[in-house]
N, C-alpha and C positions, 0 to 999 in steps of 0.2 A: 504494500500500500504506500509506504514512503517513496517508494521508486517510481510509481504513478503519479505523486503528488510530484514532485523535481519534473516528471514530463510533461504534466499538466497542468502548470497552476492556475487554482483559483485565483483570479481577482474579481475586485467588489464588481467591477463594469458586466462581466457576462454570467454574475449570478442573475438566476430568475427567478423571481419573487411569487408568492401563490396570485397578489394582485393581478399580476402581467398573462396569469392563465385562464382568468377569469373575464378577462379586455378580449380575447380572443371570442368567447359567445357574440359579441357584438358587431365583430364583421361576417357574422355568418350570411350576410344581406347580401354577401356575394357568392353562395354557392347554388348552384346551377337551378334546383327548385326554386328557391325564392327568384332568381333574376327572372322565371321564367313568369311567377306573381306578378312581378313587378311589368312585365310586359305585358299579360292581360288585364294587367289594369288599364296601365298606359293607352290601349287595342281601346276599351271600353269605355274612357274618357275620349278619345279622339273619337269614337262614334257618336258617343253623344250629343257631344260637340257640333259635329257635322251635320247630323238628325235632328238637333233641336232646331236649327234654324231652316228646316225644305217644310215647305208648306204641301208638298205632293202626299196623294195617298200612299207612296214606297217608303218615302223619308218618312211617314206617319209611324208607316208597321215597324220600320227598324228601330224607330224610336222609342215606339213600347217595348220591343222587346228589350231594348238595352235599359229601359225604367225599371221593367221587371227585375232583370237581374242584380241594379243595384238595387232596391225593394226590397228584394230576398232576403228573409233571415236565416235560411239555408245554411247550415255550419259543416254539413256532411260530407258535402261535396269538400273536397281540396282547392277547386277552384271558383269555388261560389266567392261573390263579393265580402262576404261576411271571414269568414276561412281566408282570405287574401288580406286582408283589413287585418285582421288580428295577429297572420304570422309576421307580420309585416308591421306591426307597433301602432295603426293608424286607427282613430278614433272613428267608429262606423257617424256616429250621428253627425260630428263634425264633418266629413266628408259628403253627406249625403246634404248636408247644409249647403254647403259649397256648391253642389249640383246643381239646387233650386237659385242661388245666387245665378248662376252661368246660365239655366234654362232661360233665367228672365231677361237677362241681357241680351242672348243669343233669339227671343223671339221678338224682343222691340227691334232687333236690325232687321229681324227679317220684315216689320210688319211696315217698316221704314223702306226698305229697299223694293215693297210692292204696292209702295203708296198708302200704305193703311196707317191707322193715324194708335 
């Protein structure tokens, strides 16, 4: 053991601390399932976005459907809205706030851009 220690020394600089194991859970936000989260959320936000503001009967149906699924309190599914929110640290009510923030915005341009008042 002494002969290990002369080959190897400890210094303070490359001991690691239980903290520094523990800081490690926190970037798990980048291993392949979550970034995959993180991209059907992103997928889900860009459509709604899109959909809230087409006045057509097409843009209507994609748009409930993407309502629905943030709507969902579905936890079962892995990739339901709720199940993505939560492995993912984000506040479901605060986000779904956000939504109706952006639908109202995203229908006054449209109702502006077709003349409607």
């Amino acid at each position: 053991m002494a002969r290990l220690r002369t080959l190897v020394p400890i210094v303070p600089e490359t001991t690691v601390l239980p903290e520094q194991f523990r800081l490690q859970a926190k970037t798990d936000a980048f291993l392949p399932a979550k970034r995959l989260m993180v991209a059907v959320l992103e997928r889900a936000l860009g459509e709604y976005e899109l959909y809230a503001a087409r006045t057509d009967g097409r843009g209507r149906r994609q748009l409930a459907e993407v309502e629905a699924w943030f709507a969902s309190d579905e936890i079962r599914w892995p990739f339901s809205f709720v199940a993505i929110c939560e492995a993912l640290g984000l506040d479901v009510p605060f986000v779904r706030a956000g939504l109706r923030v952006c639908d109202g915005q995203a229908r006054r341009v449209a109702r502006r851009a077709t003349g409607g008042t």
